[in-house]
C-alpha positions as CSV (number, residue, x, y, z in Angstrom):
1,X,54.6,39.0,-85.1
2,X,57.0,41.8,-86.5
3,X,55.4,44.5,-88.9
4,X,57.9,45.3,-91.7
5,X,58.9,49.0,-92.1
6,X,57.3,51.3,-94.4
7,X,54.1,48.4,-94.6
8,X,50.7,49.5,-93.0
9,X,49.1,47.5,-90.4
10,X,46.7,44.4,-91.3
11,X,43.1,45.3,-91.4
12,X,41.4,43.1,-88.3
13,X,38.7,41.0,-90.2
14,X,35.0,42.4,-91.0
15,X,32.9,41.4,-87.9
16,X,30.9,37.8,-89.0
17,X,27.7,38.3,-90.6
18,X,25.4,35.8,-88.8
19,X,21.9,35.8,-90.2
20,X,18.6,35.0,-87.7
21,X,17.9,33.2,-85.3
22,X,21.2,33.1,-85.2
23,X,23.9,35.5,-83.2
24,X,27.3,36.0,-82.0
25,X,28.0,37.0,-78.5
26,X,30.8,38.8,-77.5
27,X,32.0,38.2,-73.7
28,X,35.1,38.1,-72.2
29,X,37.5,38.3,-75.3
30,X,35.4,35.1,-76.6
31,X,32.8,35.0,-79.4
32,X,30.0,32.6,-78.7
33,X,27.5,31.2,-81.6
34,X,24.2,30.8,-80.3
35,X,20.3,29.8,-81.7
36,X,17.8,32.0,-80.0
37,X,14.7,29.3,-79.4
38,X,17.5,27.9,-77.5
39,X,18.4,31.5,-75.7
40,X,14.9,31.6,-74.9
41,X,14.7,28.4,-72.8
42,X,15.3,29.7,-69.2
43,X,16.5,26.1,-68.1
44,X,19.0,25.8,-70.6
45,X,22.5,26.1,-71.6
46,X,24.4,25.7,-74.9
47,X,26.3,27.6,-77.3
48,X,29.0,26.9,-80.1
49,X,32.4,28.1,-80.0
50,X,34.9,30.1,-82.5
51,X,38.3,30.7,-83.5
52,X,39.1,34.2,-82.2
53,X,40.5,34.3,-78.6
54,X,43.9,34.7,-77.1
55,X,44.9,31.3,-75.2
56,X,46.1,29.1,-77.6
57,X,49.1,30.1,-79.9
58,X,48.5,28.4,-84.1
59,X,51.4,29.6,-86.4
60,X,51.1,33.4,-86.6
61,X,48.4,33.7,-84.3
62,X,46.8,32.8,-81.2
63,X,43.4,31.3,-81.3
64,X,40.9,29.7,-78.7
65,X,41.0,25.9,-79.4
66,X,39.1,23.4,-77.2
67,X,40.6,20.3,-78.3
68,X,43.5,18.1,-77.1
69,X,45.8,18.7,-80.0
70,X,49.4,17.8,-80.4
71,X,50.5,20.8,-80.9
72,X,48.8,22.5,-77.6
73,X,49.1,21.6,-74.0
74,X,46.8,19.7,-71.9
75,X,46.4,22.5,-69.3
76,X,46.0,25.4,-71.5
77,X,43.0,23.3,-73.1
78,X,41.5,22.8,-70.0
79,X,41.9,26.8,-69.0
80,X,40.1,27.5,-72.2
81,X,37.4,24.9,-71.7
82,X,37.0,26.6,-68.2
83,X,37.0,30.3,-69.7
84,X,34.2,28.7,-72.8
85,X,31.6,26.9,-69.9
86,X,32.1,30.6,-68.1
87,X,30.9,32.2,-71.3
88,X,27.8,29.8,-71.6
89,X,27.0,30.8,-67.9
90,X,27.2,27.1,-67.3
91,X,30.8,27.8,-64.9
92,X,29.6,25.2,-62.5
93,X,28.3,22.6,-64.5
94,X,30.6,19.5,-65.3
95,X,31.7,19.1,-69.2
96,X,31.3,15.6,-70.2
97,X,32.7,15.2,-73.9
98,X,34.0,11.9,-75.6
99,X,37.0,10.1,-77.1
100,X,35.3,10.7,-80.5
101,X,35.9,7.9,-83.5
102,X,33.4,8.6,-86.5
103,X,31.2,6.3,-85.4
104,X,27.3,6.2,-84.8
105,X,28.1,5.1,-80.8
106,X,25.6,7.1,-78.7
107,X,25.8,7.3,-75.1
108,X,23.2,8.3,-72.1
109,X,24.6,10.0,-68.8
110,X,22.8,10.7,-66.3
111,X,26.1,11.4,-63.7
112,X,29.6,12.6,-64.6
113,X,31.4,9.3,-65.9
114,X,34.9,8.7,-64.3
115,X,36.6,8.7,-67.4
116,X,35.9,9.8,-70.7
117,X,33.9,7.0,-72.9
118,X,34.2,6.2,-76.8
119,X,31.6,7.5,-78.6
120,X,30.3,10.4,-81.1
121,X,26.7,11.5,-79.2
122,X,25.8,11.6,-76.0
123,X,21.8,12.4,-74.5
124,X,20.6,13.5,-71.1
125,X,18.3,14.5,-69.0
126,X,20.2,15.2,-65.9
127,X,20.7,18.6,-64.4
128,X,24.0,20.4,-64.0
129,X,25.8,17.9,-67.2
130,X,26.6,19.9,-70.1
131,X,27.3,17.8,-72.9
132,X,29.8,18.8,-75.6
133,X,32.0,17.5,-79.3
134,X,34.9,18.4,-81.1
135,X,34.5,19.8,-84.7
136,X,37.0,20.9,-86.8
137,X,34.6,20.5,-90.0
138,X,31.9,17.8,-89.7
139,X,28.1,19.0,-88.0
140,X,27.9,19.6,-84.4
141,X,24.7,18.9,-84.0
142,X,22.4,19.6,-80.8
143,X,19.2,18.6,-80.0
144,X,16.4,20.0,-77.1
145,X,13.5,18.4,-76.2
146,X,11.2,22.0,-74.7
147,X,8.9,18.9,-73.1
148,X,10.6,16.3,-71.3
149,X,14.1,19.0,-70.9
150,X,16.3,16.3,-72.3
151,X,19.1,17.0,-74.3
152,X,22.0,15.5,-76.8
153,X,24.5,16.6,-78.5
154,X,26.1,15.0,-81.7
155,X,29.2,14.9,-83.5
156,X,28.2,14.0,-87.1
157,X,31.7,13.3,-90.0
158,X,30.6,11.5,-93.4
159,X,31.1,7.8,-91.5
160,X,28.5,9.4,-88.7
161,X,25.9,10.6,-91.4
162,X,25.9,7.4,-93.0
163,X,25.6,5.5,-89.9
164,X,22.4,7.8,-89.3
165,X,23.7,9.1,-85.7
166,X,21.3,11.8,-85.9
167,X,17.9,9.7,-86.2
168,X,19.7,7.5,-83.7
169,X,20.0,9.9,-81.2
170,X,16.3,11.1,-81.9
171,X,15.4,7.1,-81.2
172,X,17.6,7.3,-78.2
173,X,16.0,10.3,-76.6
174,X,12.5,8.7,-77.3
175,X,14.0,5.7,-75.4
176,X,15.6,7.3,-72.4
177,X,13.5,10.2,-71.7
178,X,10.1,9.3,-74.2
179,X,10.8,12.3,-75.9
180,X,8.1,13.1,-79.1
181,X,9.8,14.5,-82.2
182,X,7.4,17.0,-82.2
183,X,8.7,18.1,-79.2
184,X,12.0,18.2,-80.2
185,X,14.5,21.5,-81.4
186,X,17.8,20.5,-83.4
187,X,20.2,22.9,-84.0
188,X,23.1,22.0,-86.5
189,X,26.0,24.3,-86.1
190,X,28.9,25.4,-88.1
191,X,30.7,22.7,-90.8
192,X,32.3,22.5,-93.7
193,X,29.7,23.8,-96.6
194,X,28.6,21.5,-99.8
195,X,30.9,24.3,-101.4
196,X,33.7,22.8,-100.2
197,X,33.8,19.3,-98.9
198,X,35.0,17.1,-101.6
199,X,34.5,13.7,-101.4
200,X,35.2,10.5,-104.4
201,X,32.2,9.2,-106.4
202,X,32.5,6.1,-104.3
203,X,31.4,8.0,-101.6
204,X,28.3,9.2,-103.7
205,X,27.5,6.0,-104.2
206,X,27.8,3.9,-100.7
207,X,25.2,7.3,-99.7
208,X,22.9,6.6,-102.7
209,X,23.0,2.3,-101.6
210,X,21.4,3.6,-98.1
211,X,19.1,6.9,-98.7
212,X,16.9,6.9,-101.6
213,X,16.9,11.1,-101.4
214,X,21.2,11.1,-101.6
215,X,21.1,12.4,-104.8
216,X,20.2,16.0,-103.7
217,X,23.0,16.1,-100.9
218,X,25.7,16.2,-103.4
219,X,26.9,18.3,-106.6
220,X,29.7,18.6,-108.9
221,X,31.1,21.0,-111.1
222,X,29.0,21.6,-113.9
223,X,30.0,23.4,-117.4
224,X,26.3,23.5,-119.1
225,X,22.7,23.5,-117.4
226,X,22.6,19.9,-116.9
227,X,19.3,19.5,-114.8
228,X,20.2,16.4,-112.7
229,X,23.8,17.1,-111.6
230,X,24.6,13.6,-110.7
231,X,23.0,12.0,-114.3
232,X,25.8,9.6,-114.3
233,X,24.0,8.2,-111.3
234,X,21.1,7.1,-113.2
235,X,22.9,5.9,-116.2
236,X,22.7,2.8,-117.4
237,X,25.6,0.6,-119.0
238,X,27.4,0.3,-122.0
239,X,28.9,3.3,-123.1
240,X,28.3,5.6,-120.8
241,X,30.0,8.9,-119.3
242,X,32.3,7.7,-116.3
243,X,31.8,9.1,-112.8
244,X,33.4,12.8,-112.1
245,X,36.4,13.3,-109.9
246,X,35.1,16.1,-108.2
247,X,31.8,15.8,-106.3
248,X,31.0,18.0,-103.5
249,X,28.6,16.5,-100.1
250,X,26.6,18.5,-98.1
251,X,26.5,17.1,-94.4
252,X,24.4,19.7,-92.9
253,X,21.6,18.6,-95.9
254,X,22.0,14.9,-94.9
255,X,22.0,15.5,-91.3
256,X,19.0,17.5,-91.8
257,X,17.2,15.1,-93.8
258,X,17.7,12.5,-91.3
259,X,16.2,14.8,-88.5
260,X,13.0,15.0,-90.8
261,X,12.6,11.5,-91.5
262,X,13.3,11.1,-87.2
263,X,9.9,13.4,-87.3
264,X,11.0,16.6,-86.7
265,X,9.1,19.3,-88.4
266,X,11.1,21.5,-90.7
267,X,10.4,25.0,-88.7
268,X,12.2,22.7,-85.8
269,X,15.6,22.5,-87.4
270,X,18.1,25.3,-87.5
271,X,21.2,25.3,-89.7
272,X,23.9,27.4,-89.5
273,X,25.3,28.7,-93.5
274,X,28.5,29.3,-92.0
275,X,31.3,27.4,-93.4
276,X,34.4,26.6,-91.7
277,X,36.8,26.2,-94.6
278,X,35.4,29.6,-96.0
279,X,35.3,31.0,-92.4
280,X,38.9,30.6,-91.0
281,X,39.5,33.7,-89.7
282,X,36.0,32.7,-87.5
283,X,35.8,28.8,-87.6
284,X,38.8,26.4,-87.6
285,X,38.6,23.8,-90.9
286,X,40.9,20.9,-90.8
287,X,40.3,20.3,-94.3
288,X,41.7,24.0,-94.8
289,X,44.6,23.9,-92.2
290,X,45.5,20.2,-91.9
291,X,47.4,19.3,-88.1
292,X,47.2,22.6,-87.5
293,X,43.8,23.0,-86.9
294,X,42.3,24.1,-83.8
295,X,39.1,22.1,-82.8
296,X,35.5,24.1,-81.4
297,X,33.4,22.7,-79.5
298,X,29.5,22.7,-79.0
299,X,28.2,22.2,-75.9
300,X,24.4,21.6,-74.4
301,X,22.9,21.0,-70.8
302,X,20.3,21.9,-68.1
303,X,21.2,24.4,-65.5
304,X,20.7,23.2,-61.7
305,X,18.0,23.9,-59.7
């Protein structure tokens, strides 16, 4: 893009502050998001990707995106998904990801599939498979059993959480593989934060009808100290204040929660704070950009050999 006379060049954005055990790796013009209990397992591969690259061209930019959108071509997704499995050091393992649907559909591989299958999680514990979803706001969720070296990753929207697809895929993995929770690492990626995700108050309450701890995954805009932020919740009829408009759900909370009630201790989970509608010039938010929105991808498999 043209720089008007007489205007001084745009800053390049602050370098992402990622706090531990998280980190951002830096390797071939790409910037990879990784956990390091996972960097630490010598047999494994995975890593979450960003927004800053070259390959894809989004309005005034160019950025890396992994998904088949309309507005970028087929090939030039492919190159980038090549150039993103290169930057994981997982070059020669084959990518299975799915024709994703918000729904709690959780598949096992254990061989390449000759077409891509309907579904929003996939477990395995095959060598030389890495597993991967699309996110463009909701969790990407990943999860490593150090034991049995199984491993499944998870696409989790609002319809996913409330389906429990994460508990599911910890039931799944104790099917397949007879993976122990205690055995078991999650790592939940980059979504949108309970600052930002809006949702109705019917929402609220088809969460509230199925978890009896719902309550604490959501807020609202508050003008006093109220200590219960969803009272209205708890009211009882006649005459009562209606629900509000605004109420805000934290997905990473509610997947969390699941994975605790699946039996995973608490110092096993690993949450990323980093927002993707605050984080644009790092993440890519649908809810922020709308069609134009790039998708990332988080990937997970077991080297060969």
């Amino acid at each position: 893009m043209r720089r008007l006379p007489g205007r001084p060049a745009p800053r390049p954005p602050e370098p992402a502050k990622i706090a531990p055990p998280w980190s951002l790796r830096r390797t071939g013009g790409l910037a990879i998001l990784e956990l390091e209990p996972f960097r630490r397992l010598p047999w494994l591969v995975h890593g979450f990707s960003t927004r800053p690259g070259d390959a894809s061209e989004a309005g005034e930019g160019r950025v890396f995106n992994l998904g088949f959108t309309e507005w970028d071509s087929r090939p030039r997704v492919l190159k980038n998904r090549r150039s993103f499995q290169s930057a994981l050091g997982g070059g020669s393992l084959k990518l299975v990801t799915l024709k994703q649907f918000h729904s709690a559909v959780i598949r096992c591989f254990d061989a390449p599939p000759s077409e891509p299958c309907r579904g929003d999680a996939a477990v395995t514990g095959a060598r030389g498979l890495l597993l991967g979803v699309q996110t463009a706001d909701c969790v990407p969720i990943l999860l490593v059993d150090t034991r049995r070296k199984a491993v499944a990753a998870i696409h989790a929207g609002w319809r996913g959480t409330l389906a429990r697809i994460a508990e599911k895929a910890v039931g799944q993995m104790r099917m397949h593989f007879g993976s122990q929770p205690g055995d078991l690492l999650a790592a939940l990626g980059p979504a949108i934060g309970g600052c930002c995700y809006e949702v109705g108050p019917e929402l609220v309450a088809r969460f509230a009808s199925q978890f009896p701890d719902a309550q604490r995954w959501f807020d609202e805009p508050r003008t006093g100290e109220e200590p219960n932020p969803l009272q209205w919740l708890n009211m009882m009829p006649p005459g009562h204040q209606p629900p509000p408009k605004n109420v805000r759900l934290d997905l990473r909370k509610a997947n969390r929660a699941q994975l605790l009630a699946a039996g995973l201790g608490e110092e096993r989970i690993f949450a990323s704070d980093l927002c993707t509608a605050c984080r644009t010039e790092l993440l890519f938010s649908y809810r922020r950009e709308g069609e134009r929105s790039g998708r990332l991808l988080a990937a997970v498999g077991l080297r060969e050999g």
